[in-house]
The first five atom37 places (N, CA, C, CB, O) and aatype in JSON, in Angstrom:
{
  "aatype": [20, 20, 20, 20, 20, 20, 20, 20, 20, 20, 20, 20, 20, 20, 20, 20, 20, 20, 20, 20, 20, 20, 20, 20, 20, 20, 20, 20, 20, 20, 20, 20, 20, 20, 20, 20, 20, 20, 20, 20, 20, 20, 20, 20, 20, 20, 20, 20, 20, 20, 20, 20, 20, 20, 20, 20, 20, 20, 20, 20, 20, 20, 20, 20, 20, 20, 20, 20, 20, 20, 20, 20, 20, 20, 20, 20, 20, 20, 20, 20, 20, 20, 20, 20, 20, 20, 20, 20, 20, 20, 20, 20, 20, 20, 20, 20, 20, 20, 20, 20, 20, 20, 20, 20, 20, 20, 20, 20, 20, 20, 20, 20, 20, 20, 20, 20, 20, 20, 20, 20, 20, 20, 20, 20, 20, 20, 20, 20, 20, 20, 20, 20, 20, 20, 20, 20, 20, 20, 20, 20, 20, 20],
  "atom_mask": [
    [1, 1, 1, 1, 1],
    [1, 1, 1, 1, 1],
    [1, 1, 1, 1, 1],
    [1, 1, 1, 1, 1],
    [1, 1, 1, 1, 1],
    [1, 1, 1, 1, 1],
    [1, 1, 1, 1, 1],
    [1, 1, 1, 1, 1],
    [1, 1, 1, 1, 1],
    [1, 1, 1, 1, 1],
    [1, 1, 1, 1, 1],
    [1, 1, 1, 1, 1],
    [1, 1, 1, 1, 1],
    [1, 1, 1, 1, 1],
    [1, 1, 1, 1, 1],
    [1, 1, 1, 1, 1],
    [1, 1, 1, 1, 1],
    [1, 1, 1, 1, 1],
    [1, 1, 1, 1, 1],
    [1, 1, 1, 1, 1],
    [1, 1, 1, 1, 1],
    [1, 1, 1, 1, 1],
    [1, 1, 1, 1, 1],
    [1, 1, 1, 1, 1],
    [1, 1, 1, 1, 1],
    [1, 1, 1, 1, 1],
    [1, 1, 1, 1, 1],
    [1, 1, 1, 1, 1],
    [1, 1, 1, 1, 1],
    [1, 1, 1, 1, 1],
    [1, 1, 1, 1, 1],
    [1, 1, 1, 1, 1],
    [1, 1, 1, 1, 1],
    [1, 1, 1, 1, 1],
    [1, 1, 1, 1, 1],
    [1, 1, 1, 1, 1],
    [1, 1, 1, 1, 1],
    [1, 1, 1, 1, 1],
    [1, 1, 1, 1, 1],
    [1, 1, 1, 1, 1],
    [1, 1, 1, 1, 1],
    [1, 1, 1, 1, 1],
    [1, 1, 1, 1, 1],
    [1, 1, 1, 1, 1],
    [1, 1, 1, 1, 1],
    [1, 1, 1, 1, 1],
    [1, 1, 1, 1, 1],
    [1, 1, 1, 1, 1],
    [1, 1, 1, 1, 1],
    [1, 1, 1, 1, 1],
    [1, 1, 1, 1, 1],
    [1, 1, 1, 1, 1],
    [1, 1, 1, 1, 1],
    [1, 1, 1, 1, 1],
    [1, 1, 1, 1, 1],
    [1, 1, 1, 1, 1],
    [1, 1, 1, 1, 1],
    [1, 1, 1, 1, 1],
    [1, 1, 1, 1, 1],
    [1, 1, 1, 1, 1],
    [1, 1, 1, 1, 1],
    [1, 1, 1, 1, 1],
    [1, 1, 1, 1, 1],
    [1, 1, 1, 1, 1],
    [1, 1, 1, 1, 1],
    [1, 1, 1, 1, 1],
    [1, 1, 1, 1, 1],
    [1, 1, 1, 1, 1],
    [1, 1, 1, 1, 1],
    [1, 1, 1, 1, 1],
    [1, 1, 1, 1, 1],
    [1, 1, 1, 1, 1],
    [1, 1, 1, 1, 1],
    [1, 1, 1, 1, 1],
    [1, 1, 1, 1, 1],
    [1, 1, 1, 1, 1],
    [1, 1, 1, 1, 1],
    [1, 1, 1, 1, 1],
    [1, 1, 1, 1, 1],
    [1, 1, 1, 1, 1],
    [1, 1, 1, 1, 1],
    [1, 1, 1, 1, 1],
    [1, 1, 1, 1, 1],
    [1, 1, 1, 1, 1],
    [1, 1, 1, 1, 1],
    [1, 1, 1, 1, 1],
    [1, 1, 1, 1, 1],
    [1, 1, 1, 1, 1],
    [1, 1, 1, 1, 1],
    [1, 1, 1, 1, 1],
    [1, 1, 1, 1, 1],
    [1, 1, 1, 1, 1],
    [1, 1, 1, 1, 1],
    [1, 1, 1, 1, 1],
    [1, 1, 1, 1, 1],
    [1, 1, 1, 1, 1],
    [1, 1, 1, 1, 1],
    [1, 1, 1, 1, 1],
    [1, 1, 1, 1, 1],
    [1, 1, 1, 1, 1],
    [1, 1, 1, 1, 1],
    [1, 1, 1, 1, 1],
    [1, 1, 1, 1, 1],
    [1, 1, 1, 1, 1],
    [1, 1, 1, 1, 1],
    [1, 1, 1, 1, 1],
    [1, 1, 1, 1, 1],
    [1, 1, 1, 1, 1],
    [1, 1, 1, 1, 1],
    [1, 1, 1, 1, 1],
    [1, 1, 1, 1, 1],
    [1, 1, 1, 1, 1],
    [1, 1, 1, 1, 1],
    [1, 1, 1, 1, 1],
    [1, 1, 1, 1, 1],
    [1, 1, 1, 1, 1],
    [1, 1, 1, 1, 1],
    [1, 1, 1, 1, 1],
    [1, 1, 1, 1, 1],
    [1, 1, 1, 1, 1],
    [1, 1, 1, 1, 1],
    [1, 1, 1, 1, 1],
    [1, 1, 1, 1, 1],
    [1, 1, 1, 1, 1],
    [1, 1, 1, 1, 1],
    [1, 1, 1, 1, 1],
    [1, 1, 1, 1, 1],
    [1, 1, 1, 1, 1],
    [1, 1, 1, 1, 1],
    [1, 1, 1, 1, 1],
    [1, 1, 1, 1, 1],
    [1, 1, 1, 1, 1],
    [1, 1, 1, 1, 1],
    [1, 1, 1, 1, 1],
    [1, 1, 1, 1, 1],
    [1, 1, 1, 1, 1],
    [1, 1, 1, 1, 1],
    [1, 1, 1, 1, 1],
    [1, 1, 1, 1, 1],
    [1, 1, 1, 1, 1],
    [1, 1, 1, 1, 1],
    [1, 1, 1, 1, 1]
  ],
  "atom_positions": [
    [[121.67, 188.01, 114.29], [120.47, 187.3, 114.61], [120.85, 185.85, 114.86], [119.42, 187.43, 113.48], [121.45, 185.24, 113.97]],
    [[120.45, 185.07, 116.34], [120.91, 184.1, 116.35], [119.68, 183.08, 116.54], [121.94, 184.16, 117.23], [119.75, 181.87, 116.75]],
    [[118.47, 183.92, 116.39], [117.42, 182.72, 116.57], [117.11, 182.34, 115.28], [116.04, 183.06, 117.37], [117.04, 183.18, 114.38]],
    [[116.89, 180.89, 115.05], [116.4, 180.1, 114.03], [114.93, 180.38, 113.33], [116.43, 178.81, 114.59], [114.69, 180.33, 112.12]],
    [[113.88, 180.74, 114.53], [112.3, 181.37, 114.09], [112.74, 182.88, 113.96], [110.82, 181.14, 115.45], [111.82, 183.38, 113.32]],
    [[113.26, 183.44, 114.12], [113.83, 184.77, 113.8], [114.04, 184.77, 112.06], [115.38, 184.99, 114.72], [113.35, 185.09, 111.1]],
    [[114.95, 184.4, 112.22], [115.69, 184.14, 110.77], [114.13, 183.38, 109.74], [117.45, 182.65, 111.07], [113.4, 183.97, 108.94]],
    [[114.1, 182.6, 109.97], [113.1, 182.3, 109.34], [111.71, 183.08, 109.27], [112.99, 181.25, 109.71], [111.08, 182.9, 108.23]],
    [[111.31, 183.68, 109.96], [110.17, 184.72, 109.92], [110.9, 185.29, 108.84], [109.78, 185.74, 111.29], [110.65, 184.95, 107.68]],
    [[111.96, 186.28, 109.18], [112.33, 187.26, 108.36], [112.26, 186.99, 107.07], [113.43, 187.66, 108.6], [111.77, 187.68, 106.18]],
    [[112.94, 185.6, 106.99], [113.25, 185.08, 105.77], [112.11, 185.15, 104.92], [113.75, 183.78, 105.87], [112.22, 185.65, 103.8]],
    [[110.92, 184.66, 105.37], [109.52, 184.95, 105.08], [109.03, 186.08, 104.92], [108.82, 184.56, 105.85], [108.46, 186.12, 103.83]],
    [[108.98, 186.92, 105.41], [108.79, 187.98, 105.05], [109.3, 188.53, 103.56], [109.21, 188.57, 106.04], [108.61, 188.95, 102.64]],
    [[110.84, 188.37, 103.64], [111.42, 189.01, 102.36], [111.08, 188.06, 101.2], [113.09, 189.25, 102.45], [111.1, 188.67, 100.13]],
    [[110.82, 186.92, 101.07], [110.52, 186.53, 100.05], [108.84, 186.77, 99.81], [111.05, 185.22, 100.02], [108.41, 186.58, 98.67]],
    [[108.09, 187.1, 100.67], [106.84, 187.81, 100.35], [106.84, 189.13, 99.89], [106.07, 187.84, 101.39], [105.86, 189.49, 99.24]],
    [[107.58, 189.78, 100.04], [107.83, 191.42, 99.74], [108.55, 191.5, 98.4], [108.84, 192.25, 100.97], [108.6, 192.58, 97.82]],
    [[109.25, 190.15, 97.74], [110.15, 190.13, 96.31], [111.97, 190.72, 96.87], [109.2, 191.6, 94.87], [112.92, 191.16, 96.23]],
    [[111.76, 190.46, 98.14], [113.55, 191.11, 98.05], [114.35, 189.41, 98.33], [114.12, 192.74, 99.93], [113.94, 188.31, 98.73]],
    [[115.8, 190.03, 97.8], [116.94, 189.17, 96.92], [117.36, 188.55, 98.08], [118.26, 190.01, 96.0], [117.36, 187.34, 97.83]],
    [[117.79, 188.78, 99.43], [118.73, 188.15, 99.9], [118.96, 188.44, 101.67], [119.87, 188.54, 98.96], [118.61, 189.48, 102.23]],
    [[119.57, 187.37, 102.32], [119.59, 187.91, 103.48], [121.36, 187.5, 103.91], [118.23, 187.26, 104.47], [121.91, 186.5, 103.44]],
    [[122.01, 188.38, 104.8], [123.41, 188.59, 105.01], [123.29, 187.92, 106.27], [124.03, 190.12, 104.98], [122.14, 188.12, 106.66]],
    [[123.85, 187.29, 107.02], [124.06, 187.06, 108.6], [125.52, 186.57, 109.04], [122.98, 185.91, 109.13], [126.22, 185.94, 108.24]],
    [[125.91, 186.85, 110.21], [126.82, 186.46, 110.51], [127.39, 184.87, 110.52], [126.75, 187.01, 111.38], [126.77, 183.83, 110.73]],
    [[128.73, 185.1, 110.22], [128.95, 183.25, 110.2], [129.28, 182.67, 111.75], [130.58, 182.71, 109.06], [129.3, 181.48, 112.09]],
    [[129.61, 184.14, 112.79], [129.96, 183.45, 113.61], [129.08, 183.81, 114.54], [131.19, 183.46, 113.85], [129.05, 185.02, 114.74]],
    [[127.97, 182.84, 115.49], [127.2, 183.57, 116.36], [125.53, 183.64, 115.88], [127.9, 185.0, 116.43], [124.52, 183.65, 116.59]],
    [[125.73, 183.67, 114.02], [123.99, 183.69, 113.84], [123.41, 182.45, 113.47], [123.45, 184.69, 112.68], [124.06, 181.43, 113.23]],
    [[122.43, 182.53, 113.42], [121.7, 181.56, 113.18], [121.76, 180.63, 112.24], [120.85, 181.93, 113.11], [121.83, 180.98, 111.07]],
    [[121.74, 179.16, 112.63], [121.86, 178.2, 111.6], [120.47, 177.98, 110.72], [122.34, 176.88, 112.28], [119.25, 177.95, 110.88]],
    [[121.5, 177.85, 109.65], [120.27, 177.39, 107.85], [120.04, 175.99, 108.26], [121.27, 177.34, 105.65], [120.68, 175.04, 107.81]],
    [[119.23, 175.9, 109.0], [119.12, 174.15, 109.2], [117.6, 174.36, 108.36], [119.06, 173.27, 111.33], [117.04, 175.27, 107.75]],
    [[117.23, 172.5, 108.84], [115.8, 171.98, 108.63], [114.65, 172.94, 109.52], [115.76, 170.28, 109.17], [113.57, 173.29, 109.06]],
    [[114.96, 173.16, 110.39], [113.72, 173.88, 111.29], [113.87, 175.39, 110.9], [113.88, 173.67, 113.18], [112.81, 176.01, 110.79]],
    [[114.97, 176.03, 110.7], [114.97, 177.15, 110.23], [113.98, 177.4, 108.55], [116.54, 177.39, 110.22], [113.13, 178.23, 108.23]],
    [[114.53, 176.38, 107.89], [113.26, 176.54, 106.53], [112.39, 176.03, 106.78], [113.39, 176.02, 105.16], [111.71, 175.84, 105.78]],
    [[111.85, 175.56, 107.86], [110.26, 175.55, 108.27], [109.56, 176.21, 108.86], [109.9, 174.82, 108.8], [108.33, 176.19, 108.81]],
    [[110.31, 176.95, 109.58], [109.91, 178.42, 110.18], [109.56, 179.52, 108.94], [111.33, 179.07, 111.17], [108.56, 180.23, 108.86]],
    [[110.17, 179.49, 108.44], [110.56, 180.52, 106.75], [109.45, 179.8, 106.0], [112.55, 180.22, 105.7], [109.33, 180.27, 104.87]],
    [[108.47, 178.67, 106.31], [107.94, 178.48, 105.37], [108.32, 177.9, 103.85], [107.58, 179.34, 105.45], [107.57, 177.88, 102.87]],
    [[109.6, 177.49, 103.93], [110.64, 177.06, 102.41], [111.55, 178.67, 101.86], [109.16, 176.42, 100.65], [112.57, 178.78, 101.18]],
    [[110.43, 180.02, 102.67], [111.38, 180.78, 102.01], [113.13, 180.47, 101.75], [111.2, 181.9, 102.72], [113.78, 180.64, 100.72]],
    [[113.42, 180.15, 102.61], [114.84, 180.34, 102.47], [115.61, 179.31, 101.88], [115.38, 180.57, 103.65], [116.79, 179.01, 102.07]],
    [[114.3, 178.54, 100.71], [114.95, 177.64, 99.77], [114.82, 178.4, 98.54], [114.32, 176.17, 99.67], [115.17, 177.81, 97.52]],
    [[114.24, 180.06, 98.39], [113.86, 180.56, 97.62], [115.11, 182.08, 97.33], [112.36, 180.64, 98.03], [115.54, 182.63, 96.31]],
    [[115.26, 182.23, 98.36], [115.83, 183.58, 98.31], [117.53, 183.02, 98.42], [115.17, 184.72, 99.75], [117.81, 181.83, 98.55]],
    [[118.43, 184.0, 98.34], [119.93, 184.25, 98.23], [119.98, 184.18, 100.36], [120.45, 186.3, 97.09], [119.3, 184.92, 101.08]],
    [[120.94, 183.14, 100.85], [121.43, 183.8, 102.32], [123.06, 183.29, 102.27], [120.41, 183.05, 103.96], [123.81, 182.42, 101.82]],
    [[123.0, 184.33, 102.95], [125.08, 184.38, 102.69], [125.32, 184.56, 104.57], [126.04, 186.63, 101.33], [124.73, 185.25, 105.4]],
    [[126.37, 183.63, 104.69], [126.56, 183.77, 106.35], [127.89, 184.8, 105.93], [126.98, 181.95, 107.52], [128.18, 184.79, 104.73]],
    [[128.46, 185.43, 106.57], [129.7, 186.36, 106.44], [131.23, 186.28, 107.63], [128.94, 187.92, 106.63], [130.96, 186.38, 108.83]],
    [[132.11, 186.16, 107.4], [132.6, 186.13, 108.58], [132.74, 187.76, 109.23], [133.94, 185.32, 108.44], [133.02, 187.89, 110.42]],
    [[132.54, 188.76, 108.48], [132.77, 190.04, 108.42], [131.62, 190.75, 108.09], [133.74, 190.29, 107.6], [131.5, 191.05, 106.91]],
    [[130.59, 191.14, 109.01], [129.71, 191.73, 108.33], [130.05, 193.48, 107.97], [128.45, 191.44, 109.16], [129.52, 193.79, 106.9]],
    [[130.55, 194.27, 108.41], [131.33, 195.51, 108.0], [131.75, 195.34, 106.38], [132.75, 195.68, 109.03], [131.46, 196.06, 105.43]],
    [[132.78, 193.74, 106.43], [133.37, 193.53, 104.73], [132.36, 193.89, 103.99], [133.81, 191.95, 104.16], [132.25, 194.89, 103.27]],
    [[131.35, 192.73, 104.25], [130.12, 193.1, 103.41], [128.97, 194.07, 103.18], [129.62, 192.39, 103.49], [128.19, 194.25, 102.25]],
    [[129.14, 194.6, 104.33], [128.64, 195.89, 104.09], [129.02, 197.26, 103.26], [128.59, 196.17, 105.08], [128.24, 198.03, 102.7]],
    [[130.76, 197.35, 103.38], [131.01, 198.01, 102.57], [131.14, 197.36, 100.66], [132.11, 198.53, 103.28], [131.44, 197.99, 99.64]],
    [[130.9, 196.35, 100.8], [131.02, 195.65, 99.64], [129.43, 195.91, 98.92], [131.49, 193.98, 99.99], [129.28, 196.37, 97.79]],
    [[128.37, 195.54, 99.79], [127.41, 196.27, 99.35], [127.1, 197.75, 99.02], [126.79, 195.99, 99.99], [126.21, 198.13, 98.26]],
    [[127.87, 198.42, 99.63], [127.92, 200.01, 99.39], [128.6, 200.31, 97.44], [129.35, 200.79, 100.93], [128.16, 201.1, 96.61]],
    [[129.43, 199.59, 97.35], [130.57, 199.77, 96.6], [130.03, 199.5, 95.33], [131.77, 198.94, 97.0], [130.47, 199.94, 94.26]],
    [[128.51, 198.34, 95.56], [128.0, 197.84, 94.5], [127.13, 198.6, 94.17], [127.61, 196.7, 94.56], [126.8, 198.59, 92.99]],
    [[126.57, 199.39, 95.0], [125.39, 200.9, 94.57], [124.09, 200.84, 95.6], [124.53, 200.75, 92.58], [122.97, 201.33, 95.41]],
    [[124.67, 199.94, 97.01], [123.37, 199.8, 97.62], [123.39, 201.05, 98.8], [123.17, 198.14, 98.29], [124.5, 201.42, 99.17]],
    [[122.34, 201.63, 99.3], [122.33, 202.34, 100.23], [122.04, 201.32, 101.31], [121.48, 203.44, 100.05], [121.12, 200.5, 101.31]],
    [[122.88, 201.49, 102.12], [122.56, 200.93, 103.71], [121.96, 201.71, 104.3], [123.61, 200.64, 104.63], [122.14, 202.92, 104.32]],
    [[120.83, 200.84, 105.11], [119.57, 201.46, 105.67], [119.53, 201.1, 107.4], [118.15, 200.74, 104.79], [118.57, 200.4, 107.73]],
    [[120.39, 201.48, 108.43], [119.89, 200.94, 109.77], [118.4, 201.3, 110.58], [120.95, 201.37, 110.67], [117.83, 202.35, 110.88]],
    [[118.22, 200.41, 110.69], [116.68, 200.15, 111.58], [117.24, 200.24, 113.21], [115.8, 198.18, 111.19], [117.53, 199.37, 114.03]],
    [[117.25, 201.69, 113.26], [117.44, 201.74, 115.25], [116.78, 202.74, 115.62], [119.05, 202.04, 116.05], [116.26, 203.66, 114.99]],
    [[116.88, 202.36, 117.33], [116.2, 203.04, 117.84], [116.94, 204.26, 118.47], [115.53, 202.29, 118.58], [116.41, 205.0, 119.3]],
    [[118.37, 204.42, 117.95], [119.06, 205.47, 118.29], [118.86, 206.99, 117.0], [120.64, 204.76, 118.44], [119.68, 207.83, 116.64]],
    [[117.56, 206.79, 116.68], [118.06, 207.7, 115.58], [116.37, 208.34, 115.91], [118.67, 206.89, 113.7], [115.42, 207.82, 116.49]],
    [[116.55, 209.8, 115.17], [115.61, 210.38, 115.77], [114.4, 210.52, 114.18], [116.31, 211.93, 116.63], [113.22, 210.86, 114.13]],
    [[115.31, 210.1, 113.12], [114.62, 210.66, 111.9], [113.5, 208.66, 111.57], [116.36, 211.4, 110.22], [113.78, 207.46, 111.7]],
    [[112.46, 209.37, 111.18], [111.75, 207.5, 111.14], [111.67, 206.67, 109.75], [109.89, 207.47, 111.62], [112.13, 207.26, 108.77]],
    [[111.2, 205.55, 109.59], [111.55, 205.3, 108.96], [110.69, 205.53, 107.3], [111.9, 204.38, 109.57], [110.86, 204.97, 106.22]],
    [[109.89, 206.42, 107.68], [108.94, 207.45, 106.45], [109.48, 208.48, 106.4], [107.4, 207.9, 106.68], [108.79, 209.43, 106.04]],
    [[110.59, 208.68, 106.67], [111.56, 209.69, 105.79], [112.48, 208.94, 105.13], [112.38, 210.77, 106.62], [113.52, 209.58, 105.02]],
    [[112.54, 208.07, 104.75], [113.69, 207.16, 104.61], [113.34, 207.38, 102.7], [113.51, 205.21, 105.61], [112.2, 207.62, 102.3]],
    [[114.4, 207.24, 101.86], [113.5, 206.98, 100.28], [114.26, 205.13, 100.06], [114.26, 208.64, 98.41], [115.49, 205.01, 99.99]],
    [[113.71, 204.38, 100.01], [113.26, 203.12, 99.96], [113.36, 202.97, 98.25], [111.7, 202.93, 100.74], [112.95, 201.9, 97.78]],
    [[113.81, 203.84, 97.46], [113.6, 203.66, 96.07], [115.16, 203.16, 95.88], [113.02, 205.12, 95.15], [116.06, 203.48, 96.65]],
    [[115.31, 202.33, 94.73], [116.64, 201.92, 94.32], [117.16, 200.72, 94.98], [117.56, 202.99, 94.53], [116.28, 200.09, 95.57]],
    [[118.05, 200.35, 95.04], [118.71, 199.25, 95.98], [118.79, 199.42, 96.63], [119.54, 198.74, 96.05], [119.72, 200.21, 96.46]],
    [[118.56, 199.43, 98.11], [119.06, 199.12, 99.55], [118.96, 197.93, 100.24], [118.52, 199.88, 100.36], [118.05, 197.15, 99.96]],
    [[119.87, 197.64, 101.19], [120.2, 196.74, 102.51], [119.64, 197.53, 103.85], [122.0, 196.49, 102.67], [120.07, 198.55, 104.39]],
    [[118.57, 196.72, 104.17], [118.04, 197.29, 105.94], [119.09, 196.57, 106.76], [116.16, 196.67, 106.64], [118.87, 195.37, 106.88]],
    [[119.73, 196.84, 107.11], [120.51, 196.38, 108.5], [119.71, 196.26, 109.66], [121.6, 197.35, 108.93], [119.24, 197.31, 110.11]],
    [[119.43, 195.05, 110.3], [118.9, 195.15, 111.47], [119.55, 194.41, 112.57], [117.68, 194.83, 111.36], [120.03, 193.33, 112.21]],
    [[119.69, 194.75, 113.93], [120.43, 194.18, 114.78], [120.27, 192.84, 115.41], [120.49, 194.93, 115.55], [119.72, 191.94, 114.78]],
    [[120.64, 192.68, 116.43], [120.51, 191.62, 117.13], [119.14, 191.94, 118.48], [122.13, 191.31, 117.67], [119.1, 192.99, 119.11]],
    [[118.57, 191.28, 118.59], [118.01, 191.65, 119.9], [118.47, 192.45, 121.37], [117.72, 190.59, 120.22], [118.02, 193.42, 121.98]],
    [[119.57, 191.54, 121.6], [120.34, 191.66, 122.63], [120.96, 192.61, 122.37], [121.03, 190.72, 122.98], [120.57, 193.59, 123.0]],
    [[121.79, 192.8, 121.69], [122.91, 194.14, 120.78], [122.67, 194.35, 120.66], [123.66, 194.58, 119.99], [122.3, 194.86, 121.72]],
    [[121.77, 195.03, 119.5], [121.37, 195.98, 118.51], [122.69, 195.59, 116.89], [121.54, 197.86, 119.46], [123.06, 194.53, 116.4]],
    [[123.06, 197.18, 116.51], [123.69, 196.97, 115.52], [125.16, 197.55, 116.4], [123.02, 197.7, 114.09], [125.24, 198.47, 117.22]],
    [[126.07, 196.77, 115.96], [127.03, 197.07, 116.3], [127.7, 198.78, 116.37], [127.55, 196.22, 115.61], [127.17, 199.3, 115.39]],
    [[128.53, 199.79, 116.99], [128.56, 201.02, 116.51], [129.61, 200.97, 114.99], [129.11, 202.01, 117.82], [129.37, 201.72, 114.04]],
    [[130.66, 200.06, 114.99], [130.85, 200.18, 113.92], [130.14, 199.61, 112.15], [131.82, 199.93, 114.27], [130.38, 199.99, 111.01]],
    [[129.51, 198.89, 112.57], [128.6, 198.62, 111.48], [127.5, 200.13, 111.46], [127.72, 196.96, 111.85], [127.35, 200.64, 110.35]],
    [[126.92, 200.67, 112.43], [126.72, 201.72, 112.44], [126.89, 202.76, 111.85], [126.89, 201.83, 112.99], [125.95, 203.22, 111.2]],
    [[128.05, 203.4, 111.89], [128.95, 204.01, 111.19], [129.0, 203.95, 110.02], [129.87, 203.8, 111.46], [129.12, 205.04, 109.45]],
    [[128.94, 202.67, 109.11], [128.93, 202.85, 107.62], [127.56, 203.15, 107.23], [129.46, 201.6, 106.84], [127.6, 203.52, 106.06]],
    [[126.26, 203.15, 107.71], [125.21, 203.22, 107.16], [125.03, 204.54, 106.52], [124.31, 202.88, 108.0], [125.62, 205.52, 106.97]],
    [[124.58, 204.59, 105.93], [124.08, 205.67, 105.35], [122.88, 206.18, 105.73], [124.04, 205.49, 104.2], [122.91, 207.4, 105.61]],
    [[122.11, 205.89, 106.02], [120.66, 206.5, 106.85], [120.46, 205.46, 108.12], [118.98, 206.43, 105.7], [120.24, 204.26, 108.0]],
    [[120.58, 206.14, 109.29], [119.34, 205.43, 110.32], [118.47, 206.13, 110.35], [119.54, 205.14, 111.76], [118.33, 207.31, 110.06]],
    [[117.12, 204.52, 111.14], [116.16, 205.32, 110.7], [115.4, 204.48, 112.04], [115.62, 205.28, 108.91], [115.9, 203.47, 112.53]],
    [[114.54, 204.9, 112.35], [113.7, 204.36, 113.87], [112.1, 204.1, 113.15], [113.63, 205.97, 115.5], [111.71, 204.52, 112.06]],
    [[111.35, 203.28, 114.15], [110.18, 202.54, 113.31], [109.28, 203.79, 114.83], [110.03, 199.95, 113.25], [109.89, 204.1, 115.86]],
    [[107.87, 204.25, 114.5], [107.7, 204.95, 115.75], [107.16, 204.0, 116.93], [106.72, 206.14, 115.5], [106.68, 202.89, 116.69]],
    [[107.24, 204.36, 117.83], [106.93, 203.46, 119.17], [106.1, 204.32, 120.06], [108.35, 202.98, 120.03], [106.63, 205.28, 120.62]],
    [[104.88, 204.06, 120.24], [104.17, 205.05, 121.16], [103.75, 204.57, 122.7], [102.85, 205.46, 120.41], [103.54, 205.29, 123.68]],
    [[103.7, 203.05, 122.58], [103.43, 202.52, 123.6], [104.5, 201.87, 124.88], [102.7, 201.73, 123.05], [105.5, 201.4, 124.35]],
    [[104.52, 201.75, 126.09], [105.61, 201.47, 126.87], [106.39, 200.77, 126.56], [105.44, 201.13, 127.8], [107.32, 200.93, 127.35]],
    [[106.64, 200.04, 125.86], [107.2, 198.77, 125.62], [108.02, 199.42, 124.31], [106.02, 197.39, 125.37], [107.58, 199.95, 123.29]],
    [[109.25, 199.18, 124.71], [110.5, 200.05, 124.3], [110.88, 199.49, 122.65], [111.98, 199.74, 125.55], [111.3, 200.2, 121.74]],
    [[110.6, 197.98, 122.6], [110.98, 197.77, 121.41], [110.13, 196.32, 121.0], [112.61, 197.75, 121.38], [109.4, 195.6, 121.68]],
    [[110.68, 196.26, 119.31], [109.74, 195.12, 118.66], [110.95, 193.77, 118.72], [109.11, 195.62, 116.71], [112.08, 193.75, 119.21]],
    [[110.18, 192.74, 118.05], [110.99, 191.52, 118.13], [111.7, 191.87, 116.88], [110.21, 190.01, 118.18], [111.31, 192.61, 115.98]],
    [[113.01, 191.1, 117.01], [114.22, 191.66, 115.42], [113.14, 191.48, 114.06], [116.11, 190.12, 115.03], [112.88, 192.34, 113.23]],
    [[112.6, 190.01, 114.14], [111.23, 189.73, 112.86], [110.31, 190.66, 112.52], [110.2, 188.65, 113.2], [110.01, 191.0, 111.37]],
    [[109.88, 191.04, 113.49], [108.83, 191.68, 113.28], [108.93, 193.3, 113.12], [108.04, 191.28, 114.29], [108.1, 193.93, 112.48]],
    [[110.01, 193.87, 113.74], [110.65, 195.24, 113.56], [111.32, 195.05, 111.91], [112.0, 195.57, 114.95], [111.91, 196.07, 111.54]],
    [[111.31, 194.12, 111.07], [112.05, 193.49, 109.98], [110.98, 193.8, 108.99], [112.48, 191.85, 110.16], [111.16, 194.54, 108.02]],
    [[109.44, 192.97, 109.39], [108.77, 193.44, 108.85], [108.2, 194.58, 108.24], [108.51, 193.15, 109.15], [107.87, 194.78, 107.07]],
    [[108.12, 195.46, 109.51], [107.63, 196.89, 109.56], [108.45, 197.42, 108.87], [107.49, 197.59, 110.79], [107.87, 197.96, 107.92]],
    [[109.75, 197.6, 108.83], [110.1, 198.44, 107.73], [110.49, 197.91, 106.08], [111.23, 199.13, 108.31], [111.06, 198.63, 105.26]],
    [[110.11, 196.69, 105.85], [110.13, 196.0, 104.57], [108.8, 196.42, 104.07], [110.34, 194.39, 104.64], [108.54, 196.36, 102.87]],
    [[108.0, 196.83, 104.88], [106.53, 197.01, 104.37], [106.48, 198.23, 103.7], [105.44, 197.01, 105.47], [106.15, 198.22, 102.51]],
    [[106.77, 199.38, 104.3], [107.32, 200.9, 104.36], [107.98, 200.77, 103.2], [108.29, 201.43, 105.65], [107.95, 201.7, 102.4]],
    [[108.61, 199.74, 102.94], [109.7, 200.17, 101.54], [108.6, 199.47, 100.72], [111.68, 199.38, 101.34], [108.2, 200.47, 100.12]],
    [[107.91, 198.58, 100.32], [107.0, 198.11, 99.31], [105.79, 199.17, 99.43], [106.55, 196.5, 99.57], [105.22, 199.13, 98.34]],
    [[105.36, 199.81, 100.01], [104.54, 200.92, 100.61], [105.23, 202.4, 99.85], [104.71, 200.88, 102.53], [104.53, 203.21, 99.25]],
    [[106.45, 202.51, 99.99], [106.63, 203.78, 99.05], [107.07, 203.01, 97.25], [108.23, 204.97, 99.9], [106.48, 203.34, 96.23]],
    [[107.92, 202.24, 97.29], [108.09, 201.58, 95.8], [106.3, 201.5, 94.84], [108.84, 199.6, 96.17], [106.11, 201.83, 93.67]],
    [[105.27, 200.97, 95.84], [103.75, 201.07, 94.87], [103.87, 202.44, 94.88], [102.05, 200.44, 95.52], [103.68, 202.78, 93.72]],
    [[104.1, 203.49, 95.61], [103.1, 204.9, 95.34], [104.07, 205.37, 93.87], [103.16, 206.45, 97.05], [103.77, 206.39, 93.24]]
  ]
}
């Protein structure tokens, strides 16, 4: 993710929903500046963000620690209400332009697709961020 209102939406979001932290690349994503925590609303004076030079490292580093990795794509046929959202997980979500890389891909443990009924092929990275952060606070209450 290399936009600054990107990052910061999101960022917003997860600290409205109670989750810990956000991962991004060190090389290519988006800078923690002043306009980025104003976009975020201060979230991201609130929550954990770690830039990575390796996001794979950390992905399997998150695996290792007991998290299920969760990809949010649109290459996958199962959605994301089959997904179980209980326990620790990391949503991986891509880049706009990219998506998720295939080898970051590869380590996930579930993809999962948000449904799309209308022409318009896909959501903004934020807001596709949302939708399935909701889904997981949505099965964690039931």
């Amino acid at each position: 993710m290399s936009d600054i209102r990107n990052l910061g939406a999101i960022a917003r979001t997860l600290e409205c929903v109670g989750g810990q932290g956000i991962i991004v690349p060190a090389k290519g994503g988006a800078a923690i500046n002043a306009e980025a925590v104003k976009a975020s609303a201060g979230a991201l004076l609130r929550i954990d963000t770690c830039k990575v030079p390796n996001l794979r490292l950390a992905a399997y580093y998150l695996q290792q620690s007991g998290f299920k990795l969760v990809a949010a794509t649109e290459k996958s046929d199962n959605l994301i209400y089959n997904v179980d959202f209980h326990g620790p997980v990391a949503i991986v979500m891509g880049s706009e332009g990219k998506g998720i890389s295939d080898s970051l891909l590869a380590l996930c443990d579930e993809k999962a697709a948000i449904p799309m009924v209308g022409q318009t092929g896909s959501l903004n990275v934020s807001v596709a961020t949302a939708v399935v952060l909701y889904e997981a606070v949505r099965q964690r209450k039931n």
